[in-house]
C-alpha positions as CSV (number, residue, x, y, z in Angstrom):
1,X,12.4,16.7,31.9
2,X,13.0,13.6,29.6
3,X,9.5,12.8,29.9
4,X,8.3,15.7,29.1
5,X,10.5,16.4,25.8
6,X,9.6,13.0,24.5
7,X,6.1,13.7,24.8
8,X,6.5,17.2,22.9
9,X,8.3,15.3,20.3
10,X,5.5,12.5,19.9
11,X,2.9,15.3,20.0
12,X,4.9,17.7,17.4
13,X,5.8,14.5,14.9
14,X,1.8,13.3,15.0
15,X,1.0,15.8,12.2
16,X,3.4,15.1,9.6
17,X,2.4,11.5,9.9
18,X,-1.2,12.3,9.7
19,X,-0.2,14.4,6.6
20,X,1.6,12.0,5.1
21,X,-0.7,9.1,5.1
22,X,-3.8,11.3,4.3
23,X,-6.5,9.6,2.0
24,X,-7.9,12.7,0.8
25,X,-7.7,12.4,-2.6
26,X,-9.6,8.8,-2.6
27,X,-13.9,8.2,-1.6
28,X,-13.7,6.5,1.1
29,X,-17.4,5.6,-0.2
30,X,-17.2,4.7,-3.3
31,X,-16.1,1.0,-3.2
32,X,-14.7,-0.6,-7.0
33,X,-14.5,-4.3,-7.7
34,X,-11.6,-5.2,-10.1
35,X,-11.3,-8.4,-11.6
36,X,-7.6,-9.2,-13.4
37,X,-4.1,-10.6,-13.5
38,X,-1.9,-9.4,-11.1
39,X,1.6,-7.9,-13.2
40,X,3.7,-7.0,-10.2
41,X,3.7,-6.8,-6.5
42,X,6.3,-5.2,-4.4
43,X,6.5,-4.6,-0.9
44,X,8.6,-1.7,-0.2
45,X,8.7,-1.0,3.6
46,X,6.1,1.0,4.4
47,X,4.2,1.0,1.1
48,X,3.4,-1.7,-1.0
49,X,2.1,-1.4,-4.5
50,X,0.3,-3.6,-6.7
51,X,-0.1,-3.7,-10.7
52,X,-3.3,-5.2,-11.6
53,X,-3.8,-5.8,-15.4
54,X,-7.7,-5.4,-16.0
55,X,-9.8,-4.8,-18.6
56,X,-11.7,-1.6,-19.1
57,X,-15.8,-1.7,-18.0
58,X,-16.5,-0.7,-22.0
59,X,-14.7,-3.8,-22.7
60,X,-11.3,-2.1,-24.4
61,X,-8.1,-2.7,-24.0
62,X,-6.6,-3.8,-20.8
63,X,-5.1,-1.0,-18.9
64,X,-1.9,-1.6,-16.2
């Protein structure tokens, strides 16, 4: 009966992480180089983010 509850549970809880890490608002096709100075990097368990300061294409003003 354990058995069985635990696999409901792992079956029921498999959509909200699906949800959660869903990449649907990137292109997974469209691939962009970026070439800058990295501001900031912090690892916060279980994302990690990463300021990049890098100038524009047009040649402008860097952007964070």
């Amino acid at each position: 009966m354990a058995a069985m509850a635990a696999t409901v549970v792992a079956l029921l809880s498999a959509g909200a992480a699906h949800a959660h890490h869903s990449f649907a608002m990137y292109d997974a096709k469209k691939h962009i180089a970026l070439d800058g100075t990295v501001q900031s990097f912090q690892w916060t368990n279980p994302h990690v983010v990463i300021e990049l300061l890098a100038a524009p294409p047009d040649g402008g003003s860097p952007l964070v």
